[in-house]
C-alpha positions in Angstrom: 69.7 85.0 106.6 71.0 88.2 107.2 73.2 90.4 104.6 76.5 91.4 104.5 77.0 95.2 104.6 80.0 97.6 104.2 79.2 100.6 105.3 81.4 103.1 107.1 79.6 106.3 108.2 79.7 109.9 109.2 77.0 112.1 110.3 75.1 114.7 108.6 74.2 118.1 110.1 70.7 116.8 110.1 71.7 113.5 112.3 71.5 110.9 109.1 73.9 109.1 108.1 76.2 108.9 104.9 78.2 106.3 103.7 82.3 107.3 103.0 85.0 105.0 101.7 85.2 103.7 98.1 84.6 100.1 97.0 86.7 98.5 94.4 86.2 96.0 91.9 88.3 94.1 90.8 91.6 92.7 91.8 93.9 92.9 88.8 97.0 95.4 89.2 94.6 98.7 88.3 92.3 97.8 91.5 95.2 96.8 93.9 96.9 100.4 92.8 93.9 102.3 93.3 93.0 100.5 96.7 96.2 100.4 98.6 96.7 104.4 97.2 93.3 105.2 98.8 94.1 103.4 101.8 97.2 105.1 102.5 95.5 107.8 102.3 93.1 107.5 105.3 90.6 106.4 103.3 88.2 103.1 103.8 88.8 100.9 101.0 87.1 97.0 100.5 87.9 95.3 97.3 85.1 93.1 95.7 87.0 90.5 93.7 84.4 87.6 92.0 87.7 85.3 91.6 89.2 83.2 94.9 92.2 84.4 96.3 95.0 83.4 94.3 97.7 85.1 92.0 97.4 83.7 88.6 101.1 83.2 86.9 98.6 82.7 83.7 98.7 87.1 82.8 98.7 88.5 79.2 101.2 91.6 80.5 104.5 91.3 80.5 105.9 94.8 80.5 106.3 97.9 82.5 107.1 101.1 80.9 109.2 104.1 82.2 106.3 106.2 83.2 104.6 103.6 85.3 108.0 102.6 87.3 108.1 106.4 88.5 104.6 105.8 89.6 105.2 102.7 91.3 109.0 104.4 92.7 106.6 107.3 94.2 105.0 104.1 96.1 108.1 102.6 97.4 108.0 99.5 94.9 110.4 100.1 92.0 113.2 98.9 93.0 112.2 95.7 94.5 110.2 95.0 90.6 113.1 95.7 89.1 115.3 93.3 91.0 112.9 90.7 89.9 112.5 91.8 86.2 114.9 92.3 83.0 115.5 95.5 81.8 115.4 96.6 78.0 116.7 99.4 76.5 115.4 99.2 73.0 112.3 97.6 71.2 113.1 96.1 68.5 109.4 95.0 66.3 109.2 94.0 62.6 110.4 96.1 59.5 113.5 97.1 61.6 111.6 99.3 63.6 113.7 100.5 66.3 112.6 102.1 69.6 115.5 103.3 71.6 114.8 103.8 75.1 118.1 104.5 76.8 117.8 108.4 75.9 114.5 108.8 77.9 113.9 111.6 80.1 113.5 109.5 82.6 115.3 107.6 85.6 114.0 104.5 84.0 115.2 104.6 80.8 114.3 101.4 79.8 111.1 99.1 80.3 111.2 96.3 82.4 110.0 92.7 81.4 108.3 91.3 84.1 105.6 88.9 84.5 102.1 90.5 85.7 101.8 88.3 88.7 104.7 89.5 90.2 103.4 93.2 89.9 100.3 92.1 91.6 102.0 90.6 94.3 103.8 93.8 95.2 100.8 96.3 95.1 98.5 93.2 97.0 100.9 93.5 100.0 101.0 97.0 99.9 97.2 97.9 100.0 96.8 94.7 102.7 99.5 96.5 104.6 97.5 99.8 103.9 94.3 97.9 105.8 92.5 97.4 102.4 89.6 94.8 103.2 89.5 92.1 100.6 86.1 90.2 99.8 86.9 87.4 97.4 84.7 85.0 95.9 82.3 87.8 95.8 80.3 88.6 92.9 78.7 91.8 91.6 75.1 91.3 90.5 74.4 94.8 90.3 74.7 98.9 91.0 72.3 101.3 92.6 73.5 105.0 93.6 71.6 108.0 95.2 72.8 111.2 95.9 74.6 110.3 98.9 76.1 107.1 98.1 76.4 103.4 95.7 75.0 100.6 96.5 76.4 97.1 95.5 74.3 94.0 94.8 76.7 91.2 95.6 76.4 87.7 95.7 78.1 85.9 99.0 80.7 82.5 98.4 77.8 81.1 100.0 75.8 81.8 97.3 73.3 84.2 99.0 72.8 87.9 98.2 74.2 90.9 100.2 75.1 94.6 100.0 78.0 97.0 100.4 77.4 100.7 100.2 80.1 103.1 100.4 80.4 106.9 99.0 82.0 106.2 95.5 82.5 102.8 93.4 85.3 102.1 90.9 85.1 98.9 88.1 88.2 97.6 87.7 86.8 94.3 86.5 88.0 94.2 83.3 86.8 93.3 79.9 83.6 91.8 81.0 83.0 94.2 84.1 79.8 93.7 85.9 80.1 97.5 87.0 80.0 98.7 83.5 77.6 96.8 82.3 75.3 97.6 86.0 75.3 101.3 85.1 74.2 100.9 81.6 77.7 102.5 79.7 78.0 100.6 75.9 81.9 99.5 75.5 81.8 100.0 71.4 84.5 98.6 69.2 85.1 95.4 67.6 87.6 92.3 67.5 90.7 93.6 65.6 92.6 89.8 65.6 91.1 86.7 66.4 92.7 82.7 67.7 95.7 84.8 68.8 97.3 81.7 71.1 99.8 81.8 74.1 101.8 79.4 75.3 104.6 79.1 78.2 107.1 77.3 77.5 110.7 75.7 78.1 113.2 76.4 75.2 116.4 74.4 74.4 118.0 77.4 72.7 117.1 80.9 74.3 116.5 84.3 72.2 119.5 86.7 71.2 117.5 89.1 73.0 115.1 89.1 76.3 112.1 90.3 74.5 111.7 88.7 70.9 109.3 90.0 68.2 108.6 89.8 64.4 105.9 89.8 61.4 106.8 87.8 58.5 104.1 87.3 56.2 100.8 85.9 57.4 102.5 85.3 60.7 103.0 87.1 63.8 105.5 85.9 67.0 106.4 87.4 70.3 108.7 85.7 72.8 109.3 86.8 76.4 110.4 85.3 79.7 109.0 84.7 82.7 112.1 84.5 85.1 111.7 80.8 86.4 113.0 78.9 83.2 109.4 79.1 81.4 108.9 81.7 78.5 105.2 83.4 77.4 104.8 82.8 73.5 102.2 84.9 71.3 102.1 84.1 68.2 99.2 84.8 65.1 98.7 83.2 61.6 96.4 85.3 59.5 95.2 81.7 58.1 94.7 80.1 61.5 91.0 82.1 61.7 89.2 79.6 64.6 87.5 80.3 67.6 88.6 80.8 70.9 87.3 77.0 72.0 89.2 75.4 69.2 91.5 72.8 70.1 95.4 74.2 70.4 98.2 71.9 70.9 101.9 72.8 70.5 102.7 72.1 67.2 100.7 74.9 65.8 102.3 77.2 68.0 105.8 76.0 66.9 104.4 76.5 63.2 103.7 79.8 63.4 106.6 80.8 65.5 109.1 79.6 62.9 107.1 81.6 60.2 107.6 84.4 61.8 111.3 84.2 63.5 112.8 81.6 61.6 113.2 79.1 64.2 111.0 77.4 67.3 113.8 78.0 69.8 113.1 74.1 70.6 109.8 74.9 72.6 108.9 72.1 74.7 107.0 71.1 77.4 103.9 73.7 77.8 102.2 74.2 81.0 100.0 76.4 79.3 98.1 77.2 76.1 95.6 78.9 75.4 93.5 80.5 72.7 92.3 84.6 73.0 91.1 87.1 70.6 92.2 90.9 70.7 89.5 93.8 71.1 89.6 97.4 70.8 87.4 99.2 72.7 86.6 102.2 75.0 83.5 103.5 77.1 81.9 106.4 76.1 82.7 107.8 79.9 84.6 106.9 82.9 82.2 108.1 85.3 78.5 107.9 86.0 77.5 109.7 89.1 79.1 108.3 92.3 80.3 105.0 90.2 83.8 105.0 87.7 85.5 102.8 85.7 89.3 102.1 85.0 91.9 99.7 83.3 90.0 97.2 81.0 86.8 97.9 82.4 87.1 101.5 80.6 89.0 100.6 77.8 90.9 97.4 75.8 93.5 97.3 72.9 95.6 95.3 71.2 98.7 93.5 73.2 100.9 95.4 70.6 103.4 97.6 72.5 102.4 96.2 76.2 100.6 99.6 77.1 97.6 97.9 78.7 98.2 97.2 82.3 100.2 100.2 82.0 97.6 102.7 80.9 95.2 100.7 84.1 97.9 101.6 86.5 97.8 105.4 85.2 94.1 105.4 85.5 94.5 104.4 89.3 97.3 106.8 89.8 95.1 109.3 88.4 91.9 109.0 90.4 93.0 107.9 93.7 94.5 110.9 95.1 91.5 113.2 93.8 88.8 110.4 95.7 90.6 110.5 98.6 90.7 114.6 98.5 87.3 114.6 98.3 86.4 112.5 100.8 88.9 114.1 103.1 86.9 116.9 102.6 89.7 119.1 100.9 88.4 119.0 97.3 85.0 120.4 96.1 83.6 116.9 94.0 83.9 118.8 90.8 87.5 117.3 90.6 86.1 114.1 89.8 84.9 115.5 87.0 89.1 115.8 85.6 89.2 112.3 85.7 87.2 111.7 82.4 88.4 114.7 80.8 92.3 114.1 81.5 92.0 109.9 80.9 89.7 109.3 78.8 91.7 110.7 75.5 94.7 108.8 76.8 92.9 105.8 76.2 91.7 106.7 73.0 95.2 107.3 71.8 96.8 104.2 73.4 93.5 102.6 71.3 95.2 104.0 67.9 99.0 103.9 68.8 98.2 100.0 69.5 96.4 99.3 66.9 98.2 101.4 64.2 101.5 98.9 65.3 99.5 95.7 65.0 98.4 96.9 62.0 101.5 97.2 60.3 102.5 94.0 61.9 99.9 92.4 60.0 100.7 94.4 56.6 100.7 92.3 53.7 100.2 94.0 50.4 102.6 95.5 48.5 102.0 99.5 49.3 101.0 98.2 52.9 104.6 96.4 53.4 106.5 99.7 51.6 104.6 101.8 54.1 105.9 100.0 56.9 109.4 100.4 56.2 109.4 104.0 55.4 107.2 104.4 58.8 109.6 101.9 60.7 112.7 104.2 59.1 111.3 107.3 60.5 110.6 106.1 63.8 114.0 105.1 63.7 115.8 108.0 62.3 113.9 111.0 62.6 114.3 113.0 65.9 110.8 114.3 66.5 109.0 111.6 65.2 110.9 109.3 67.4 110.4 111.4 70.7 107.0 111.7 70.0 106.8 107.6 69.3 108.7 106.9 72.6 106.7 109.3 74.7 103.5 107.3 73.8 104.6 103.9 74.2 106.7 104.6 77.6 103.6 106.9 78.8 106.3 109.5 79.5 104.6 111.8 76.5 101.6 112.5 77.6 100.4 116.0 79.2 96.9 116.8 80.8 95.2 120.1 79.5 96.0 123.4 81.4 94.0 126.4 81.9 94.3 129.4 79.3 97.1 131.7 80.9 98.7 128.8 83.0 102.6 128.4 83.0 103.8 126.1 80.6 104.8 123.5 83.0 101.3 122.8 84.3 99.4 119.4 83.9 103.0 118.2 82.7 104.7 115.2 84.2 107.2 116.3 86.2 110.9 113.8 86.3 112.3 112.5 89.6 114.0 115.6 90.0 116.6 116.3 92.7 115.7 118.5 96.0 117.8 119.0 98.6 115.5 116.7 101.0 116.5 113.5 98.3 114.1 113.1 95.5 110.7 114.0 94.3 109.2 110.3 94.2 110.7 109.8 97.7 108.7 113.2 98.6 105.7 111.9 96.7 105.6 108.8 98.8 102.3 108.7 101.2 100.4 110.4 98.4 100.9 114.4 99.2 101.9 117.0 96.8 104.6 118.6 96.9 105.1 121.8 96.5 109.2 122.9 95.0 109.9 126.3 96.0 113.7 128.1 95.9 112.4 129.7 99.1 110.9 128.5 102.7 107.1 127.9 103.0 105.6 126.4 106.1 103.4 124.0 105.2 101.7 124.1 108.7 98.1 122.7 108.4 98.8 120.5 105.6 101.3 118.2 106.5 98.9 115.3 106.1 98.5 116.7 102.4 101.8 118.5 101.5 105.5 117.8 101.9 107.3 121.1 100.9 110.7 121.1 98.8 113.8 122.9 97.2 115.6 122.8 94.7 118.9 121.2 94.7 120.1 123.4 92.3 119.6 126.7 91.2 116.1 126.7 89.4 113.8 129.5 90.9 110.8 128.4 89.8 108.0 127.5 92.5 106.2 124.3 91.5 102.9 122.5 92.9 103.1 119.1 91.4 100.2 116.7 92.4 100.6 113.1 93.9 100.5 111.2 90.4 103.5 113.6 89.6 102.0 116.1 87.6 102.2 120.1 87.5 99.3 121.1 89.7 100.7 124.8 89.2 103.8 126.8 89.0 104.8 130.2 88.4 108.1 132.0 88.2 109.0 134.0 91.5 105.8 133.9 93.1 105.1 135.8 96.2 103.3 134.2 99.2 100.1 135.5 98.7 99.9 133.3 95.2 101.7 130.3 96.5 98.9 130.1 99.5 95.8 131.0 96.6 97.2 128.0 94.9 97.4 125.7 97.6 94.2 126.7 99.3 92.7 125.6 95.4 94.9 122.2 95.3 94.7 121.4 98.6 92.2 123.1 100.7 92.7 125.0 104.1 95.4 124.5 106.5 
């Protein structure tokens, strides 16, 4: 029977043929991101998922911080998720700690409770809309690549084996990703909390506030809603050690939530439970020739502070525009080589700012429990710590390396500042930069690449910022010979 093959071609100087495009694995929220962005690009995108077609409403990830909402407002889809979701302007977690967010330096200055589904649902309609091409029910088996190109063993819903090639692949597959495992990368760590257990719910008496959390003891609760009535419940007893196949019914949940918040909330009438354990874990790199990985497939961490699906969707915002420069010819491949160096130490640091909170939650000597509320005090009350705190939770914090001599603004994230053509996420939209510049610039050549800007106010400042809204470049009263050097770097010849 024949196989099934993805290939979209151009042709070499020497009359071959090589493969373009980029397949995806994986159709959680990282891969529909990274698909639909290099589809709007130009760019051919199909997206291997192993799973039927279907949007589970059975997701872990319930939260979307402020830096992801300007990533998904530069795509059009902020406002629409927030209509559906409830906003919250401070985190309240166990030991009084206190996590303002209203202060943020940020349009969002909040994070948004929303169910994972519904975030999927947006950014699947957007990369269908795109022209992504969706294979589901198909199964990676395994990876080759050559210098031109990957290869991926599939297996068809039919059951029988096939092939797509393309120019680059990406793993977004998660935890268990074939792709990672196919190219031979280790994902070290180990199981920080085991028989965590989820349940959605209907409650009699609803929460004081829309996101409930607390550590009392040997227990652990966390209480959010879904928007149709039901409400997710994760809840941990250090004394509950079982394994994930282990019987749950809804007692035990109510048990454990009471330790922890005092009350049950009158939880009735699950259509779900379930049993999970909690893994911290990261690959030792991102990339392996023509083949990457992102979201859980590169890296996994506690639930504690809902910075998972976020730090996926930063991954995707990350690579996507530099694959699709490449492959538009406008980037020298080298660029591929920023991803690992710019993500991969986010990662690690969501790995310890996650676990370092679930590890206070779960404090129970003496020293451990004082530590926790001088720590939860000086989150709390001390300005620097605090920013610092916020910055890494909302993603808002975080800063890529910049080149010795480079202008302090550069790899920084860059607000949704006002220009006098609207805002920079509007200008963002369609995945150019943008280049801010108190004076005119024709951007004639690049258009397909480069929307340029001004000011709305008075700043003279010239500023390159890339389409995951970060500094590119800037310098103070440039003349055109640098502003063109620059963009000839970032975004090739006109």
């Amino acid at each position: 029977m024949a196989q099934p093959r993805t290939t979209v071609t151009t042709a070499h100087s020497d009359g071959e043929a090589a493969p373009t495009g980029v397949l995806v694995v994986g159709s959680g929220p990282t891969g529909l991101l990274l698909a639909g962005d290099l589809a709007t690009a130009g760019v051919p995108v199909t997206l291997v998922e192993k799973r039927p077609h279907r949007i589970s409403n059975l997701s872990r990830a319930f939260v979307l911080h402020a830096r992801t909402l300007e990533q998904l407002d530069a795509r059009d889809l902020a406002d629409d998720l927030e209509a559906k979701g409830q906003p919250l302007s401070d985190i309240r977690l166990f030991g009084g700690l206190s996590i303002r967010l209203d202060t943020l330096p940020s349009r969002f200055r909040h994070l948004l409770v929303l169910p994972q589904y519904e975030v999927e649902k947006a950014l699947e309609r957007r990369a269908a809309d795109a022209g992504v091409r969706f294979l589901y029910e198909t199964e990676v088996t395994g990876v080759g690549q050559d210098a031109d190109g990957v290869t991926l063993h599939v297996r068809r819903p039919d059951g029988e084996p096939g092939e797509l090639r393309a120019a680059y692949a990406v793993g977004a597959d998660g935890i268990h990703s074939a792709v990672r495992t196919s190219i031979g990368l280790p994902f070290p760590g180990k199981s920080v909390i085991r028989s965590v257990v989820l349940a959605d719910v209907l409650l009699d008496e609803q929460p004081e506030r829309t996101l409930t959390a607390n550590a009392v003891g040997d227990a652990f609760a966390f209480i959010a809603p879904f928007g149709d009535g039901y409400h997710r419940v994760i809840a941990w007893h250090r004394g509950r050690n079982v394994p994930d196949s282990a019987p749950l019914d809804l007692d035990e949940v109510r048990d454990t939530v009471r330790l922890a918040l005092g009350r049950d909330y009158g939880m009735r009438d699950a259509r779900w439970m379930s049993r999970f354990h909690s893994d911290e874990r990261q690959a030792p790199a991102y990339q392996v020739g023509r083949v990457f990985l992102a979201g859980d497939a590169a890296h996994v961490h506690t639930p504690a502070g809902g910075q998972g699906m976020n730090t996926g969707l930063q991954d995707a915002a990350n690579l996507s525009w530099k694959l699709a420069a490449v492959l538009r010819g406008h980037a020298d491949p080298a660029l591929l080589d920023t991803y690992q160096s710019e993500r991969h130490p986010v990662g690690r640091s969501v790995l310890r700012s996650s676990g370092g909170i679930v590890r206070l939650a779960m404090a129970k000597r003496p020293w451990t429990l004082a530590l926790r509320t001088v720590l939860a005090a000086a989150v709390t009350h001390v300005g620097p710590l605090r920013r610092r705190v916020t910055g890494q939770v909302t993603g808002i914090g975080y800063a890529y390396a910049a080149p010795r001599g480079a202008h302090p603004l550069t790899g920084r994230r860059i607000p949704d500042v006002a220009l006098t053509g609207g805002r920079l996420h509007e200008a963002l939209r369609g995945g150019r930069f943008v280049l801010i510049t108190p004076g005119p610039y024709d951007e004639a050549g690049r258009k397909d690449r480069l929307a340029v800007e001004h000011w709305a106010g008075e700043r003279r400042t010239t500023v390159l910022v890339r389409p995951d809204g970060y500094v590119a470049w800037a310098a103070e009263a440039p003349d055109a010979a640098r502003i063109e050097a620059a963009l000839l770097s970032w975004t090739g010849r006109g």
